[in-house]
Z-matrix of the N, CA and C atoms (Angstrom, degrees):
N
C 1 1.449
C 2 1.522 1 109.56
N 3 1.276 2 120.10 1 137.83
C 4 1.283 3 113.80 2 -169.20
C 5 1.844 4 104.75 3 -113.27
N 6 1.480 5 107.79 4 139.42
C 7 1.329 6 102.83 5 -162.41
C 8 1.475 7 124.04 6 -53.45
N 9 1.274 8 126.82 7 13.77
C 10 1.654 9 112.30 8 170.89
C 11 1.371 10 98.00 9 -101.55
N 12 1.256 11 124.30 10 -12.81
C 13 1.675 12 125.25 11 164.81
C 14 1.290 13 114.04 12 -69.03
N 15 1.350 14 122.65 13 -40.03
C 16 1.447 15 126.06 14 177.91
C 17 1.388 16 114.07 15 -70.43
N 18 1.160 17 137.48 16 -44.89
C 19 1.463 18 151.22 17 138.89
C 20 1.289 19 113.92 18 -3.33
N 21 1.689 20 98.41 19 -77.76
C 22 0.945 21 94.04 20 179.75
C 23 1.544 22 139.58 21 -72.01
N 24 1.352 23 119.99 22 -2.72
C 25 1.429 24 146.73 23 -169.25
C 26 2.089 25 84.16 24 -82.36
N 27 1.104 26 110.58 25 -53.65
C 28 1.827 27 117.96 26 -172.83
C 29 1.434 28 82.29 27 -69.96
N 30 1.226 29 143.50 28 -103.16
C 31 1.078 30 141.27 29 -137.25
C 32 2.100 31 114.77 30 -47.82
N 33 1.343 32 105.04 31 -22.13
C 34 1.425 33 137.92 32 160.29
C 35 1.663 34 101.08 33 -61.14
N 36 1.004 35 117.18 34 -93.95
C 37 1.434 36 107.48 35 164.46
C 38 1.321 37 139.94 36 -22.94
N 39 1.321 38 104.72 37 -60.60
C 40 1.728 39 116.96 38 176.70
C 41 1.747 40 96.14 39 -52.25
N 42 1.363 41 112.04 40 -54.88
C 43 1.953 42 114.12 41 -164.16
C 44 2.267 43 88.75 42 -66.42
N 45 0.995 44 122.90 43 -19.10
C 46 1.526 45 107.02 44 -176.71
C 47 1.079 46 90.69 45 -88.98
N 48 1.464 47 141.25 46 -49.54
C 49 1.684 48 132.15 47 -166.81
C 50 1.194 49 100.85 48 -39.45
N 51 1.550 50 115.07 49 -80.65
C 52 1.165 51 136.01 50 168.37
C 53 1.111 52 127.93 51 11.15
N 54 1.469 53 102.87 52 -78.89
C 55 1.735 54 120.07 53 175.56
C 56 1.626 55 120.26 54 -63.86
N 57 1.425 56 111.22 55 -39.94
C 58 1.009 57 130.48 56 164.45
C 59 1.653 58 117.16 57 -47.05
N 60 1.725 59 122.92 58 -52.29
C 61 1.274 60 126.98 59 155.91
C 62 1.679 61 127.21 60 -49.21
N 63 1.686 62 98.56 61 -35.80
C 64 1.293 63 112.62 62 177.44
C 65 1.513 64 103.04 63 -73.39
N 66 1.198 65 126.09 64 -37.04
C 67 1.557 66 102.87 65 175.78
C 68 1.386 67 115.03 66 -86.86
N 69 1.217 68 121.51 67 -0.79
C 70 1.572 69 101.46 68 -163.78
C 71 1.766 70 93.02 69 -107.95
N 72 1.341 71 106.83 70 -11.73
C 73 1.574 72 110.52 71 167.13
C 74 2.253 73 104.12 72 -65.13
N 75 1.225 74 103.86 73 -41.46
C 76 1.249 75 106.56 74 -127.83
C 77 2.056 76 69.30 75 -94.62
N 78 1.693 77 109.97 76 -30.60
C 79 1.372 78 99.57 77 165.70
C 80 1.958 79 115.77 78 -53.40
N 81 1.185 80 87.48 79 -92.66
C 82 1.634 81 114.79 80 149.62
C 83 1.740 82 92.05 81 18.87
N 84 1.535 83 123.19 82 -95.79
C 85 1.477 84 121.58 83 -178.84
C 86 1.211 85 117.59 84 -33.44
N 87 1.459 86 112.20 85 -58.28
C 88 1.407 87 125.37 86 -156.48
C 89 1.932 88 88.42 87 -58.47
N 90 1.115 89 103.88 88 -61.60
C 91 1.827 90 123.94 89 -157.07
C 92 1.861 91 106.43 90 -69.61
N 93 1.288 92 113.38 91 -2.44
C 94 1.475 93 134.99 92 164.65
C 95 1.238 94 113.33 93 -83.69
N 96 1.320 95 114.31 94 -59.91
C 97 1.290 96 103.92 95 -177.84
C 98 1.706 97 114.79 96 -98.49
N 99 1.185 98 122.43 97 21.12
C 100 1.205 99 124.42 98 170.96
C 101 2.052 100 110.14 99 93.34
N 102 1.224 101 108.18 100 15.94
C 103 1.357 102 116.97 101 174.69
C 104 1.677 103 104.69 102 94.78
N 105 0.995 104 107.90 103 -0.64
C 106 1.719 105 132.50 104 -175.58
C 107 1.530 106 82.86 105 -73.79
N 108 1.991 107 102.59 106 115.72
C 109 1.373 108 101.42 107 163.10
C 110 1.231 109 115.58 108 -66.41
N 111 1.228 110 115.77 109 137.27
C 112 1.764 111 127.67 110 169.07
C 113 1.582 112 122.03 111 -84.33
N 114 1.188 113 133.58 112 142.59
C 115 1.222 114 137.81 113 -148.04
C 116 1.679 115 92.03 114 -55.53
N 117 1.591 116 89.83 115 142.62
C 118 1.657 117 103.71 116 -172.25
C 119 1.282 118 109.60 117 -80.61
N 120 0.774 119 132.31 118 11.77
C 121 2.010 120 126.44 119 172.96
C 122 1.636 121 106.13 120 -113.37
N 123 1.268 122 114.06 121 -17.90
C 124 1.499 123 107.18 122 150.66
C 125 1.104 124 114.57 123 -81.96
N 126 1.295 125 128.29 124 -48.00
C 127 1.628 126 121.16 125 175.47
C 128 1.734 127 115.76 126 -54.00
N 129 0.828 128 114.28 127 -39.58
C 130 1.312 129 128.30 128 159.05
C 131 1.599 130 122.73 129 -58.63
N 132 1.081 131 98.38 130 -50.02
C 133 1.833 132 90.91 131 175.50
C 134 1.679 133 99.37 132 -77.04
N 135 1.417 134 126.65 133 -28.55
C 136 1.374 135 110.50 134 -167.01
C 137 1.780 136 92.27 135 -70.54
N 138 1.240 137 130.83 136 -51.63
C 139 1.351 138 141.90 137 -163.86
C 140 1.705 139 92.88 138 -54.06
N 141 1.212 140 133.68 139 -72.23
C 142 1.147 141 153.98 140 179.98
C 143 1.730 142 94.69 141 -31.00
N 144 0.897 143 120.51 142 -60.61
C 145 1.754 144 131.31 143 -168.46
C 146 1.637 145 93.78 144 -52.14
N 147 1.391 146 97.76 145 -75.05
C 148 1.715 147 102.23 146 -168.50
C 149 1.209 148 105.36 147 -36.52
N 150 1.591 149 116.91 148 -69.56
C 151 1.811 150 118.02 149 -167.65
C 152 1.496 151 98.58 150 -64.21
N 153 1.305 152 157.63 151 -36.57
C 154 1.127 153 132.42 152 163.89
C 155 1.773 154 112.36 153 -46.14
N 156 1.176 155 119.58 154 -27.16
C 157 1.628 156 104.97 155 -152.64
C 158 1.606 157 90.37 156 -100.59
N 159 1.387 158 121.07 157 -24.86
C 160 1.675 159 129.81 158 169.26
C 161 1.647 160 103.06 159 -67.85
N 162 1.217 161 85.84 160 -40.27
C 163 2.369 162 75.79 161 177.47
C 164 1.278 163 107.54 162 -68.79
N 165 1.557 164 129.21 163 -19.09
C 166 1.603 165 119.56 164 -152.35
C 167 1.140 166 92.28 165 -116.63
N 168 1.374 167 135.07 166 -23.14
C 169 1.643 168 115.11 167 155.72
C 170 1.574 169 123.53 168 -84.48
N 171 1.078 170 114.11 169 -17.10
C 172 1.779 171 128.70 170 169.58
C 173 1.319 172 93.66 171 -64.35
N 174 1.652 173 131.29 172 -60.74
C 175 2.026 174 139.50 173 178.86
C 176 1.561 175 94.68 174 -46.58
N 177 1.035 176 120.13 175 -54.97
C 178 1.999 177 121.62 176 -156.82
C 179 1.401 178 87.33 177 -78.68
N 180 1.519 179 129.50 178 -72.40
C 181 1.533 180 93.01 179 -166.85
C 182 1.518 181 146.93 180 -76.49
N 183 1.675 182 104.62 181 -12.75
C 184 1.531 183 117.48 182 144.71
C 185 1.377 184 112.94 183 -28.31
N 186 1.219 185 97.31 184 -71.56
C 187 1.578 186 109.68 185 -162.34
C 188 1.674 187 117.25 186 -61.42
N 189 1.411 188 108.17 187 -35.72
C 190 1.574 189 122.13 188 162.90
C 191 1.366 190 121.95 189 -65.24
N 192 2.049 191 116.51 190 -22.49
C 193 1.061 192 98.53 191 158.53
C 194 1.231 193 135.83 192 -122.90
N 195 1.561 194 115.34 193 9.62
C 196 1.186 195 102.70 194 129.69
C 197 1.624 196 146.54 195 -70.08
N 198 1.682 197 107.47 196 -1.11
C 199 1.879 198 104.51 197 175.30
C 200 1.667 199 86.78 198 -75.59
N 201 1.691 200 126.21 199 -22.50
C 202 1.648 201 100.96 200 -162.00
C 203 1.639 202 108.36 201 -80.73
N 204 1.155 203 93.18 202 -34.66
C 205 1.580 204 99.40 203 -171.05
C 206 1.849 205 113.27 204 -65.12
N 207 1.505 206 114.44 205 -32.98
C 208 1.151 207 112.44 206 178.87
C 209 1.965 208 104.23 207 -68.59
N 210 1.228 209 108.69 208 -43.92
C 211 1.197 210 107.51 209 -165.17
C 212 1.417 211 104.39 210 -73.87
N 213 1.287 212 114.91 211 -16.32
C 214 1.727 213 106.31 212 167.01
C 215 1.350 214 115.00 213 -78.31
N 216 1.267 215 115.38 214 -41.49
C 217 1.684 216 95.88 215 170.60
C 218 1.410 217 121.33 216 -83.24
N 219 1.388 218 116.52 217 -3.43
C 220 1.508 219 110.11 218 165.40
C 221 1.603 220 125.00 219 -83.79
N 222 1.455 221 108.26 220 -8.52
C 223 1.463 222 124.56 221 153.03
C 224 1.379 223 120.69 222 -69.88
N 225 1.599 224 104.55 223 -59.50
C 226 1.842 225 103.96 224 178.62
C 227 1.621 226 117.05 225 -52.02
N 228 1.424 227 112.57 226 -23.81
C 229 1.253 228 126.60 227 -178.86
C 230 1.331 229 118.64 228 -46.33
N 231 1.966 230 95.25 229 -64.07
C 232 1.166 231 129.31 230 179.71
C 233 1.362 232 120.18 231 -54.72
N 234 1.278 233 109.98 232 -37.95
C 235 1.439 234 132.92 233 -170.90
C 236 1.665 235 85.55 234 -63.25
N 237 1.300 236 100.97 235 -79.45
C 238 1.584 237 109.61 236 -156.76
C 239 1.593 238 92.06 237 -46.16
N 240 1.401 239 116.62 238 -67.06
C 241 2.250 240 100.93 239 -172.49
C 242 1.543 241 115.14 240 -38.01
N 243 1.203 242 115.87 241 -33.40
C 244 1.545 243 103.85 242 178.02
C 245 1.533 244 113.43 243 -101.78
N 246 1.448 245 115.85 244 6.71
C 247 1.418 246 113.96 245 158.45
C 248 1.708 247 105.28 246 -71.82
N 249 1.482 248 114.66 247 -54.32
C 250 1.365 249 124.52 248 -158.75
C 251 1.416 250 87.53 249 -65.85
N 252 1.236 251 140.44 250 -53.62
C 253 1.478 252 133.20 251 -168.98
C 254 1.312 253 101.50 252 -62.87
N 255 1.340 254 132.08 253 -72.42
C 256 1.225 255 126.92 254 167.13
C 257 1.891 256 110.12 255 -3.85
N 258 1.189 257 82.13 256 -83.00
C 259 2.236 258 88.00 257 178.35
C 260 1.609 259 113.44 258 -37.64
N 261 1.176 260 106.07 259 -46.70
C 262 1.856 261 114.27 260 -167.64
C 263 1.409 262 108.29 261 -68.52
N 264 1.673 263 101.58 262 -30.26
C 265 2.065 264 104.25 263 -179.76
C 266 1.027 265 108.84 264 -83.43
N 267 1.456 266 110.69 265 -36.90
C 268 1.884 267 108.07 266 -166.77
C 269 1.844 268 108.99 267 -73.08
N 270 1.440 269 110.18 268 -33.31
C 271 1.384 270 142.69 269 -152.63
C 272 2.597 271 90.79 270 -91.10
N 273 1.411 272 98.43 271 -19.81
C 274 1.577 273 98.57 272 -173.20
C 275 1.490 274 89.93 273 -99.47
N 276 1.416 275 130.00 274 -36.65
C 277 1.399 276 155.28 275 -111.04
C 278 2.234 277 87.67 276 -106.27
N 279 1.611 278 105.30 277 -51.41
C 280 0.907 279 138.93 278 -160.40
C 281 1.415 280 95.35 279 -81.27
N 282 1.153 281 125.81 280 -57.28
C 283 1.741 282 134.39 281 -164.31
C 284 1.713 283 105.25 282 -93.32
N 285 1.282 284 123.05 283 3.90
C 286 1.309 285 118.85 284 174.90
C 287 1.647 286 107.21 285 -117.98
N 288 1.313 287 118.84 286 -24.51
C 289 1.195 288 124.53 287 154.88
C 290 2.080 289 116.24 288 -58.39
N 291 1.416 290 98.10 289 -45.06
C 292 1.233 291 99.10 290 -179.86
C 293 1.789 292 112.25 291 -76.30
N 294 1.242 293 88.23 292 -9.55
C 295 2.025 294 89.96 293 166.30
C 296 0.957 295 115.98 294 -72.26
N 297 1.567 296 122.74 295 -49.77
C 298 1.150 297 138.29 296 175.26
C 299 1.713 298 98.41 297 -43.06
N 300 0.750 299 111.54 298 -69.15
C 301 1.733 300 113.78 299 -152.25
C 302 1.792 301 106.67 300 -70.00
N 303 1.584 302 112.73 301 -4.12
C 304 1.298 303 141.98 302 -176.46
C 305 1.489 304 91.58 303 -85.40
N 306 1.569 305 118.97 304 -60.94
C 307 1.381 306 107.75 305 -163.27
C 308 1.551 307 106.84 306 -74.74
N 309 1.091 308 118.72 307 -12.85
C 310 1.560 309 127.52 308 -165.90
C 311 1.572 310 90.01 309 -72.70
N 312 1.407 311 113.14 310 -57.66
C 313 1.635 312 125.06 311 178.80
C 314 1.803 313 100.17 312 -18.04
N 315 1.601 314 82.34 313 -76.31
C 316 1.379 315 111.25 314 -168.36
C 317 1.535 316 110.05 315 -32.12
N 318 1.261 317 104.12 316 -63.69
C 319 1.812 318 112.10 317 178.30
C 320 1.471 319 116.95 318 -42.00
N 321 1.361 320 99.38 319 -60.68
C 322 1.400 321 117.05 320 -152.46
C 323 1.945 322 112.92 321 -86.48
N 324 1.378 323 98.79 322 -49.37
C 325 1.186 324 120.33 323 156.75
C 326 1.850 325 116.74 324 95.87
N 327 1.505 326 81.16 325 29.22
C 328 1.695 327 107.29 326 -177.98
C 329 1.356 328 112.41 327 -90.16
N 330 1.636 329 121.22 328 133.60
C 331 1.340 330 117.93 329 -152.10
C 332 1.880 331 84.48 330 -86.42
N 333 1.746 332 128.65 331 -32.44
C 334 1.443 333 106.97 332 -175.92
C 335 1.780 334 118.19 333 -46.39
N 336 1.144 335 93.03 334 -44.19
C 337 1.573 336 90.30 335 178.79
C 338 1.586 337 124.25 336 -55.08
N 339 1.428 338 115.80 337 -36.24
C 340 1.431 339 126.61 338 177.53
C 341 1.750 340 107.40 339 -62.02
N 342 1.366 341 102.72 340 -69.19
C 343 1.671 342 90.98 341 147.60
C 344 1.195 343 161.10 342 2.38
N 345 1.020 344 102.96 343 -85.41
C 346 1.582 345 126.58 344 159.81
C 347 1.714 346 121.00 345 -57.43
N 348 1.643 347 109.11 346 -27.51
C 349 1.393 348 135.17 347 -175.49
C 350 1.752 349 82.76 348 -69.38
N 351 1.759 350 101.48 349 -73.93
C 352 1.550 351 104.31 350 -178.69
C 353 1.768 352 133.44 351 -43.43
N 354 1.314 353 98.39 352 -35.85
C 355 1.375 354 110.81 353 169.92
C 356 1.771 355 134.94 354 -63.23
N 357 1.543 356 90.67 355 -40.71
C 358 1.728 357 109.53 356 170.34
C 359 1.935 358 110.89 357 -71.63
N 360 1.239 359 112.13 358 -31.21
C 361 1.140 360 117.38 359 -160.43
C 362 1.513 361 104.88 360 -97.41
N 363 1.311 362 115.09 361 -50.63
C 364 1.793 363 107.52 362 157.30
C 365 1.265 364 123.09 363 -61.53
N 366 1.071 365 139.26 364 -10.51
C 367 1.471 366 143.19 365 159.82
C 368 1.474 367 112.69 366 -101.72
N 369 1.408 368 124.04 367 -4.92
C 370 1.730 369 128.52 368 121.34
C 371 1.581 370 111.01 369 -15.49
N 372 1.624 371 71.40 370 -87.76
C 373 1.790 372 102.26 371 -170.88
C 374 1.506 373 126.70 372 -49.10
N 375 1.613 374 87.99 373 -48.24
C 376 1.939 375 103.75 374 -178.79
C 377 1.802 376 118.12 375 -68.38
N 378 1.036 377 105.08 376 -54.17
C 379 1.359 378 132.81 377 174.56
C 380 1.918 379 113.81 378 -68.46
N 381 0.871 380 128.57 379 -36.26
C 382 1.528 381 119.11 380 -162.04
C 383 1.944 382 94.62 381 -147.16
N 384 0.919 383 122.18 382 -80.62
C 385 1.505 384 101.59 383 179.48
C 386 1.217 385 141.59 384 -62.54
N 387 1.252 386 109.70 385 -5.74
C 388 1.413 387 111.38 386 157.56
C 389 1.449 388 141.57 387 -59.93
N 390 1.665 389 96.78 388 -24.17
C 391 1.377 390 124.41 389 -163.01
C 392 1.475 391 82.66 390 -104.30
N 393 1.226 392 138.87 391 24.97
C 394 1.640 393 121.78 392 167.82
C 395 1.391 394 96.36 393 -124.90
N 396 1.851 395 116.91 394 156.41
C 397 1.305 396 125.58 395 -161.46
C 398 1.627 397 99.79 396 -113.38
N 399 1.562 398 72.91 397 110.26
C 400 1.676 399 96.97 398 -174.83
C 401 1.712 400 130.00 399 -59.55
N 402 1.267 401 82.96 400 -8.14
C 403 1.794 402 95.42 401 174.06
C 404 1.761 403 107.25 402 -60.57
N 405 1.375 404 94.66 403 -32.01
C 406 1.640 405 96.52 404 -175.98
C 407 1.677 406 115.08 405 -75.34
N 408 1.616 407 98.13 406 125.41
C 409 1.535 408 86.93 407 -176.29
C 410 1.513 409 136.64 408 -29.98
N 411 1.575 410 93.22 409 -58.47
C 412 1.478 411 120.71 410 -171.50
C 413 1.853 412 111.36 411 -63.50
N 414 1.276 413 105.49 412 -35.59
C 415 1.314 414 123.70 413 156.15
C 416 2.037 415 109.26 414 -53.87
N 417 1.296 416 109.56 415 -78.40
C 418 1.622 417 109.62 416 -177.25
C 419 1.847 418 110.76 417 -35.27
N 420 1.839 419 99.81 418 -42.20
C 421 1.299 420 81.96 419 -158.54
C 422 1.339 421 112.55 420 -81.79
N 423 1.549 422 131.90 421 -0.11
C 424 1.437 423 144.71 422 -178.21
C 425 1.487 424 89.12 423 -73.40
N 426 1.244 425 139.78 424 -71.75
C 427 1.550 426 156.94 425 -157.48
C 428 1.323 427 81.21 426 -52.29
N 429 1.782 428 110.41 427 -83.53
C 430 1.362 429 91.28 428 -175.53
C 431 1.512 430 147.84 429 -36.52
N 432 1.487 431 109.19 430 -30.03
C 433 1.235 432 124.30 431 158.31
C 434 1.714 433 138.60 432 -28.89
N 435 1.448 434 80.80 433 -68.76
C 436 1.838 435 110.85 434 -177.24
C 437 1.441 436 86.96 435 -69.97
N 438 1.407 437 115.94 436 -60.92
C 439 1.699 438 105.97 437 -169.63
C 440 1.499 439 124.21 438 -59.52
N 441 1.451 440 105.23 439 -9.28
C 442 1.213 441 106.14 440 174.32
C 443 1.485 442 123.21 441 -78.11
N 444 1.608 443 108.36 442 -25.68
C 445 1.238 444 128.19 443 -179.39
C 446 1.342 445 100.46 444 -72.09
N 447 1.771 446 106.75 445 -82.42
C 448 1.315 447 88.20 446 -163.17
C 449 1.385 448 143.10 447 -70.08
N 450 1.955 449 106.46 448 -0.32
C 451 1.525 450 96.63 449 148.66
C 452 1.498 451 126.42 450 -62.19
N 453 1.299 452 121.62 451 -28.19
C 454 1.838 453 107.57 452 -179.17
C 455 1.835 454 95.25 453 -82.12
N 456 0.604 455 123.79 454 32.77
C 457 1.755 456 125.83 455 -168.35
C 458 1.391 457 106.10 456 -122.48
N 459 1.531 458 104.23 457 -56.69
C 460 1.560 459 107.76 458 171.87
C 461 1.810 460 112.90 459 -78.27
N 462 1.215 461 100.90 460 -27.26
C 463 1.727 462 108.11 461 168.86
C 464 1.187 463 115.35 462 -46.23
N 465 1.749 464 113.85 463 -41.97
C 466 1.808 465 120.76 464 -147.95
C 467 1.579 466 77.17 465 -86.45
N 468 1.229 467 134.14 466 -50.99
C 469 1.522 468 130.56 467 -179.53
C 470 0.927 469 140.67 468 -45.45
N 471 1.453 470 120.86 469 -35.07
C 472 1.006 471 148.45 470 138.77
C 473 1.416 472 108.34 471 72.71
N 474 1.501 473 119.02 472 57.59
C 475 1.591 474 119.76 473 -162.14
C 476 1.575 475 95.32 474 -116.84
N 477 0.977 476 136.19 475 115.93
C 478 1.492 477 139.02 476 173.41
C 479 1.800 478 106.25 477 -27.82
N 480 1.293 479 114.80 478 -34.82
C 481 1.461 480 100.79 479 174.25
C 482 1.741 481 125.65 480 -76.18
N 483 1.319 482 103.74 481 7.56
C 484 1.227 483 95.11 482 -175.55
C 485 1.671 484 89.85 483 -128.95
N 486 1.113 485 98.09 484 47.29
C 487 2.313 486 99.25 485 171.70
C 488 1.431 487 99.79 486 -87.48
N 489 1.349 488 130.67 487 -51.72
C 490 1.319 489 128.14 488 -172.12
C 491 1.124 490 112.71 489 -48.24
N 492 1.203 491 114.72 490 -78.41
C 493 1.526 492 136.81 491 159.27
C 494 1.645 493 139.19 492 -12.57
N 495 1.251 494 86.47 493 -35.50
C 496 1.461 495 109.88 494 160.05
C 497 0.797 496 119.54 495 -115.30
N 498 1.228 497 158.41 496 -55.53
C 499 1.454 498 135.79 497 133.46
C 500 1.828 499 122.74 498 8.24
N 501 1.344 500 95.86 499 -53.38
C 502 1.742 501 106.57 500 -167.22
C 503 1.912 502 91.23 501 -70.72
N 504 1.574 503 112.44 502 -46.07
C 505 1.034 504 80.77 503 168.89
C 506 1.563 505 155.37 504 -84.93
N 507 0.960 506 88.64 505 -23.70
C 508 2.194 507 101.68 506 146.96
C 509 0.655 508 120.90 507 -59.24
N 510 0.944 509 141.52 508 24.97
C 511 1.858 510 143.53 509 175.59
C 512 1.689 511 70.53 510 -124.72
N 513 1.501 512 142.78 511 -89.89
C 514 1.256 513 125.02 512 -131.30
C 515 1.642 514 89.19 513 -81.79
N 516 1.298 515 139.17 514 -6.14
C 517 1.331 516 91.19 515 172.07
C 518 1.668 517 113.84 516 -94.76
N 519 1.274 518 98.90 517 -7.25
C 520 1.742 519 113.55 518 -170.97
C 521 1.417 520 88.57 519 -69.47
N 522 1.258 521 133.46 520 -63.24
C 523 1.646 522 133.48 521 -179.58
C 524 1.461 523 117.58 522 -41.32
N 525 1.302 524 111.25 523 -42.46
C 526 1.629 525 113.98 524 -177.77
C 527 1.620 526 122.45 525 -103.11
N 528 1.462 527 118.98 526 -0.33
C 529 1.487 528 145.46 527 156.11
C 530 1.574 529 101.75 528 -23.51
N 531 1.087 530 112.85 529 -47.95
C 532 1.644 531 121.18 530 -151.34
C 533 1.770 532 83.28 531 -80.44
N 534 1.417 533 115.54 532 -46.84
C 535 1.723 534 100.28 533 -165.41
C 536 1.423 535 113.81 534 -96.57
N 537 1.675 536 116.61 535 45.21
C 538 1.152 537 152.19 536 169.94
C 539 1.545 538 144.92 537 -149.28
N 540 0.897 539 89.94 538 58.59
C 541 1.777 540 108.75 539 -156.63
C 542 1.362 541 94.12 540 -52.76
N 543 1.400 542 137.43 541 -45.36
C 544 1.318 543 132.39 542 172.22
C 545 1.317 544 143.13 543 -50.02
N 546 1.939 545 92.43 544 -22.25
C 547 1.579 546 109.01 545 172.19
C 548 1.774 547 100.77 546 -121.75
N 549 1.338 548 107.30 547 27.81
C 550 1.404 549 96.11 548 174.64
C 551 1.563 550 119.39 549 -92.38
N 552 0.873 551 112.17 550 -13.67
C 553 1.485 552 115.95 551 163.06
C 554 1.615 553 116.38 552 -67.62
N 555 1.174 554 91.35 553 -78.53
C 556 2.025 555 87.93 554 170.77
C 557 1.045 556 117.52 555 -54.72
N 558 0.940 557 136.50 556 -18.88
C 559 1.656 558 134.18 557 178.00
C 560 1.352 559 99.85 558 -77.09
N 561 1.439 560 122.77 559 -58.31
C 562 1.496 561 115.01 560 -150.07
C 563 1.961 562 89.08 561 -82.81
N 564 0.853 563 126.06 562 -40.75
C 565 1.897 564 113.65 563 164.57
C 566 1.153 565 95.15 564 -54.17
N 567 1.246 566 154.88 565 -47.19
C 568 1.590 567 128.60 566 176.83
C 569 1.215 568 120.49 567 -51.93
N 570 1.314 569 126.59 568 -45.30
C 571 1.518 570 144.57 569 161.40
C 572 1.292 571 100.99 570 -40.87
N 573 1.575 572 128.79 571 -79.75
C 574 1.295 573 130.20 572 -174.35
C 575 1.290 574 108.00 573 -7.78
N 576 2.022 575 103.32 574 -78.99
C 577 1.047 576 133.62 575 -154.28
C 578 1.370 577 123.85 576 -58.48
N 579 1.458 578 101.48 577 -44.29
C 580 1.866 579 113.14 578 151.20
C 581 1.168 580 129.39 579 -28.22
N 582 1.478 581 105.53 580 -58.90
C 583 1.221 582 127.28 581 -153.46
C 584 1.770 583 102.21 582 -88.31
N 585 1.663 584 126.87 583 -8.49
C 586 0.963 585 113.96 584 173.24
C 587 1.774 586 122.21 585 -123.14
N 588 1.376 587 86.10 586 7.00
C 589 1.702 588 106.93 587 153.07
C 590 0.716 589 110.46 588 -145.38
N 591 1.756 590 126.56 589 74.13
C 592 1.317 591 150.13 590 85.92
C 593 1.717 592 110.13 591 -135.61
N 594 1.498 593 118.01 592 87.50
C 595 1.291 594 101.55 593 177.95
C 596 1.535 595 133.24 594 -87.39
């Protein structure tokens, strides 16, 4: 049972007590004095009492459950924005480290480093941006990012097992180039480059 069910089961209760007091009060007079109405402004203030004290616990737990319910989805909310950020830092965090170890490649001309470039940046991709919804710009253009890398990454490697793969990713950044004018240059030379070691 989840607690606005339980709530409501008490607040269910409390409104039967209630009524239940309200009649056996409102018996109670009548059956005191022999069914002989009793002066009406006591009967009235006793009647008056109950439904005031049935409105003010019926007001408090409304009101208690709607503060829970708002504040639960204004948590899950929360949750999810710093989940999705979470993904976008660890997922930028991951693919700029693996640059690093890309340019080291570059210098030095040691295949561990190229590696390791490949390794940080598909577990970018695998691990943390995948799990973000790419419809969102700011989302596409991270994906696009990493994918931009590790197709020229698996390109520079150039191992027949990674043709698909790179390929697949030149196709998505070559497809989405156009709604990035800023990465359309490097992107579409990533494409090139794909595309002519592995044609």
């Amino acid at each position: 049972m989840r607690w606005y069910e339980i709530l409501l089961v008490i607040v269910g209760g409390l409104l039967g007590l209630m009524v239940s007091v309200f009649f056996g009060i409102f018996i109670w007079k009548f059956g005191a004095n022999g069914f002989e109405l009793v002066s009406r402004g006591t009967l009235f203030r006793d009647v008056l009492t109950i439904v005031l004290a049935i409105a003010g616990v019926v007001i408090a737990a409304v009101g208690y459950l709607v503060y829970r319910l708002a504040s639960e989805r204004i948590e899950r909310r929360a949750l999810g924005e710093v989940t999705i950020e979470t993904l976008r830092s660890t997922a930028r965090l991951l693919t700029y480290i693996g640059y690093v170890y890309w340019v080291d490649f570059e210098y030095t001309g040691e295949a561990r480093y190229r590696e390791q470039a490949i390794d940080l940046t598909r577990r970018a991709h695998n691990t943390y941006a995948r799990k973000l919804d790419e419809r969102e710009r700011e989302n596409e253009l991270l994906i696009g990012a990493i994918r931009n890398n590790l197709a020229y990454y698996l390109a520079n490697r150039g191992g027949s097992e990674d043709r698909n793969l790179a390929r697949g990713y030149a196709e998505y950044i070559h497809a989405r180039s156009q709604n990035f004018p800023e990465e359309k240059e490097e992107w579409e030379e990533t494409y090139s480059f794909v595309l002519q070691v592995y044609p």
